[in-house]
C-alpha positions as CSV (number, residue, x, y, z in Angstrom):
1,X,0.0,0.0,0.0
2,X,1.6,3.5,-1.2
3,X,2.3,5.6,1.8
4,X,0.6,9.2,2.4
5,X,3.9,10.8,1.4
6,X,4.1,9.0,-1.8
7,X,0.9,9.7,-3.1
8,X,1.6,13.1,-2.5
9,X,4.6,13.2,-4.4
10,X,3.3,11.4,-7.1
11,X,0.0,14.0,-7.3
12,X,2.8,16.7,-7.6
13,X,4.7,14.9,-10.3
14,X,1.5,14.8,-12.5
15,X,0.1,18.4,-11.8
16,X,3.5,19.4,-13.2
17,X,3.7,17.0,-16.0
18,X,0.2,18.1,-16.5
19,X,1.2,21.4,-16.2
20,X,3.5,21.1,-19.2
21,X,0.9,19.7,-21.6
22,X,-1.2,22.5,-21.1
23,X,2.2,24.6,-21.9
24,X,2.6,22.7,-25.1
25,X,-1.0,23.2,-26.1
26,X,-0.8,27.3,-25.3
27,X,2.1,27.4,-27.3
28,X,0.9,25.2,-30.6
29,X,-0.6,27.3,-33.5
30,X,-3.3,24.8,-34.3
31,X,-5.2,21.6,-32.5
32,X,-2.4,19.1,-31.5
33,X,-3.3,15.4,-30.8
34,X,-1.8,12.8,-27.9
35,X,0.8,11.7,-29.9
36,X,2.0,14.9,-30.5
37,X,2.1,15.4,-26.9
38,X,3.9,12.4,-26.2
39,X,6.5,12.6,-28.7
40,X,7.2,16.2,-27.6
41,X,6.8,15.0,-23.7
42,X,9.1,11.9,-23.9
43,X,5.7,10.0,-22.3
44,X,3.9,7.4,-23.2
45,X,0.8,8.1,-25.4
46,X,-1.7,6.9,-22.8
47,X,-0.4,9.2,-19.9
48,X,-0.9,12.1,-22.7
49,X,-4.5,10.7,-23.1
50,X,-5.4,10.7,-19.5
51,X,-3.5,14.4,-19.0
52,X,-5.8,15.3,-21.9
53,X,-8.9,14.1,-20.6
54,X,-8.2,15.4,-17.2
55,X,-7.6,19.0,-18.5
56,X,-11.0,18.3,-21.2
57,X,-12.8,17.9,-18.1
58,X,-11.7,21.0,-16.5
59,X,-12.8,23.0,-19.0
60,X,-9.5,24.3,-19.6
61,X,-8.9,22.7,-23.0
62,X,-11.7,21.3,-25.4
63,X,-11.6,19.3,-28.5
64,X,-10.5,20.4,-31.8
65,X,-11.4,20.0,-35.5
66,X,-11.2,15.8,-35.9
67,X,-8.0,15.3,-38.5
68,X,-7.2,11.6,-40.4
69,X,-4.5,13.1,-42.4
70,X,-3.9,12.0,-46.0
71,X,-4.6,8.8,-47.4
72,X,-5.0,7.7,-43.0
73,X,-7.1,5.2,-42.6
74,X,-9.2,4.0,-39.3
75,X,-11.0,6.3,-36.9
76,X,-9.6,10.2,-37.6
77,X,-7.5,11.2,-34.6
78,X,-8.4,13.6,-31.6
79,X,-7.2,16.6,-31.1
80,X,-7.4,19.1,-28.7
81,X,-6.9,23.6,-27.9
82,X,-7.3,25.5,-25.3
83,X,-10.8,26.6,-24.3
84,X,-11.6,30.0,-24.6
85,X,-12.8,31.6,-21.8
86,X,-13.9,35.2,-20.5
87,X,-11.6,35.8,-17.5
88,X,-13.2,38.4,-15.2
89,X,-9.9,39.6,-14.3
90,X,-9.2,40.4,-17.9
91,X,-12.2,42.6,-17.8
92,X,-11.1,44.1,-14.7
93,X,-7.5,44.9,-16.0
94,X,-9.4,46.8,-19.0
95,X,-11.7,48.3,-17.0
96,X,-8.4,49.6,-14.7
97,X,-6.4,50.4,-18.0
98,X,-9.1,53.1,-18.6
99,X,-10.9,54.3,-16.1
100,X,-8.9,57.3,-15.6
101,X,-8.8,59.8,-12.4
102,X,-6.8,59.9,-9.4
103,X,-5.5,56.7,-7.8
104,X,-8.6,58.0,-5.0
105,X,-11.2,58.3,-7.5
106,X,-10.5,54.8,-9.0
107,X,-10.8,53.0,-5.9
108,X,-14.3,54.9,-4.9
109,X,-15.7,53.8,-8.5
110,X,-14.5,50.7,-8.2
111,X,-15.7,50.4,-4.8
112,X,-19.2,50.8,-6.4
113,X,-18.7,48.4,-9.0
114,X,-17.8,45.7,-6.1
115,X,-21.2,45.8,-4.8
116,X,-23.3,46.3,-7.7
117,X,-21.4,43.1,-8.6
118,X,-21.8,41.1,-5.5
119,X,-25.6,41.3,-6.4
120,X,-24.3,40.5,-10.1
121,X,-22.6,37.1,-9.2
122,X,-25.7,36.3,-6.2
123,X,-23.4,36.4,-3.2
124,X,-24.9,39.3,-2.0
125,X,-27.8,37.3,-0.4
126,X,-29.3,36.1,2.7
127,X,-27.5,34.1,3.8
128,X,-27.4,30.7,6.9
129,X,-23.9,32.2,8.4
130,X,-24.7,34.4,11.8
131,X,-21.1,35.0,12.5
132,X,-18.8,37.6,10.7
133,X,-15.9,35.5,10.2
134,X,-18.3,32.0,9.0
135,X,-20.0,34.8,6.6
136,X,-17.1,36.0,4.9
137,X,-15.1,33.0,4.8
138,X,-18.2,30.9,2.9
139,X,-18.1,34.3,0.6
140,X,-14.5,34.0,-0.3
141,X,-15.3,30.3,-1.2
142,X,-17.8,30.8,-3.7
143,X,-15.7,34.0,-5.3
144,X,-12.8,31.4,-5.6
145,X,-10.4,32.5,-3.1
146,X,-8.1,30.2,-0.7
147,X,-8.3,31.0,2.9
148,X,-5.2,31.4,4.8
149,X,-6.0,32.0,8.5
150,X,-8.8,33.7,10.2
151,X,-8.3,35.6,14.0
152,X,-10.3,37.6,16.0
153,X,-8.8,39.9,18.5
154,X,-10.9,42.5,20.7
155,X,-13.9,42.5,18.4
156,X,-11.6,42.5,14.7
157,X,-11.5,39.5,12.5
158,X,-8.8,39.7,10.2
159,X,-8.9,37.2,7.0
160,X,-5.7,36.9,5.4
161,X,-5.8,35.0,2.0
162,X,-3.6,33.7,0.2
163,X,-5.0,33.4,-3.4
164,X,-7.0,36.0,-5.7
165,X,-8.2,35.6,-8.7
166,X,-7.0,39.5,-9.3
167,X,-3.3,39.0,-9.0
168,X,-2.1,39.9,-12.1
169,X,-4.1,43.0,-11.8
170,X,-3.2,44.1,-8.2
171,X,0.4,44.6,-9.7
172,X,0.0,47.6,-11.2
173,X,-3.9,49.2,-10.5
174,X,-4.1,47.5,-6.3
175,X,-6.4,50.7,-5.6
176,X,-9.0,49.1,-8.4
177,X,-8.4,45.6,-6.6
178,X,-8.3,46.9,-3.1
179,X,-11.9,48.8,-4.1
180,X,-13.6,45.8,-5.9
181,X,-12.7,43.5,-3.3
182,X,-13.7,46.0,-0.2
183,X,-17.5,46.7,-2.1
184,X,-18.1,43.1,-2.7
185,X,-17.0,42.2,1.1
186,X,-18.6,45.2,2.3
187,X,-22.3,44.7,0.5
188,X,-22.5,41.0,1.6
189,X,-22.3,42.4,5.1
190,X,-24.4,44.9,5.1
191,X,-27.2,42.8,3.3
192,X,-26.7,40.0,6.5
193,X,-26.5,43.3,9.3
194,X,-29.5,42.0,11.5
195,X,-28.6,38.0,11.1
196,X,-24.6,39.6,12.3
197,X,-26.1,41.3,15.1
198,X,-24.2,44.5,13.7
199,X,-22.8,46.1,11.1
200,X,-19.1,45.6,10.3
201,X,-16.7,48.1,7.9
202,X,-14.0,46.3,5.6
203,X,-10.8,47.2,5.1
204,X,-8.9,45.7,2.0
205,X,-5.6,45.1,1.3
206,X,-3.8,43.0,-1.5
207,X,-0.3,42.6,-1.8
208,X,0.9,41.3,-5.3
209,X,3.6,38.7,-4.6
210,X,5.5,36.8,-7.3
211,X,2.3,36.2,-9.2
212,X,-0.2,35.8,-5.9
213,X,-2.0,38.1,-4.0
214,X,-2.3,38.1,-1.1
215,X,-5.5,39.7,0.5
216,X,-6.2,40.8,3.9
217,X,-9.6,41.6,5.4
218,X,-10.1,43.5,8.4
219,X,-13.3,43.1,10.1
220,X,-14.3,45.9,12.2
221,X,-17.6,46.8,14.4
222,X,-18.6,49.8,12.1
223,X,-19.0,53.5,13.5
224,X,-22.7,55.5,12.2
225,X,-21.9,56.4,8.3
226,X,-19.2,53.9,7.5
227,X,-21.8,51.0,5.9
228,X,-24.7,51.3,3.9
């Protein structure tokens, strides 16, 4: 029986070799087929399959155009590209690329757009959670984030996170991040103020590191004027 350590090791090995596929099918100019993969990968053409139907059923990649070649006889090979998707952080880095203003003025528009979109994307609810730190941790969840730690100290929670779908654009427009973030956060609050108890006011910060961001939330019993 493979021991815990093992398994692990051998999960890693795969994500990477995985990893490289996907590398391989970013970089090819049209649909490229297992053995393609293979034959570039030194593997065998079965592992290329299953790394192929793993990402297929990601929705990272999807099938291409069937090809038999000329003259090719038998059942016309498969091939696969990379799906094409609509990556909300490219529309935010657009929407930061021209919004224009001072640095200030981006983060209170952006601000705005976080809440109308927390409405937008149905987080913004009612929702079972009657704790502050339960409520926003469930919230991150379905946004997509990774939770690093959560403490409460003299009435603060602080949420520190250690993924965000926003890294790239934190790097160079944070204030846009920082305000999209803060009005999302801040609406799903307010919409749960009676089930809390209270209102709270957010505090964003993200921090773009080597490709990650990481986000901290600090949770605070809110003053009258700081929440809608």
């Amino acid at each position: 029986m493979p021991r815990h350590g093992d398994r692990v090791e051998s999960d890693r090995a795969a994500g990477q070799q995985r990893q490289r596929v996907l590398d391989l099918l970013r970089a090819a100019d049209n649909p490229v087929d297992a053995r393609q993969i293979a034959d570039a990968l030194q593997i065998h053409v079965t592992t290329a399959r299953f790394h192929l139907s793993t990402l297929e059923g990601q929705g990272v990649i999807r099938r291409g155009g069937a090809a038999g070649g000329a003259g090719r006889v038998g059942r016309p090979r498969l091939t696969y590209e990379i799906a094409p998707r609509l990556d909300y952080a490219d529309i935010v880095a657009l929407f930061a690329a021209h919004l224009g203003g001072t640095p200030e003025e981006r983060e209170t528009r952006a601000l705005r757009i976080g809440a109308d979109l927390a409405h937008r994307v149905r987080v913004a609810r009612r929702r079972g959670e009657t704790s502050i730190a339960d409520l926003v941790v469930a919230t991150l969840g379905e946004l997509g984030f990774q939770v690093r730690s959560v403490l409460t100290s003299f009435g603060e929670v602080s949420v520190e996170i250690c993924t965000c779908p926003l890294a790239e654009v934190a790097v160079d427009s944070p204030e846009v991040v920082r305000g999209i973030q803060q009005g999302m956060i801040q609406e799903v609050i307010d919409v749960n103020a009676e089930a809390l108890g209270g209102r709270f006011a957010v505090s964003v910060r993200p921090d773009a590191r080597h490709g990650s961001c990481e986000v901290s939330l600090v949770l605070r019993p809110a003053t009258v004027g700081e929440s809608g």
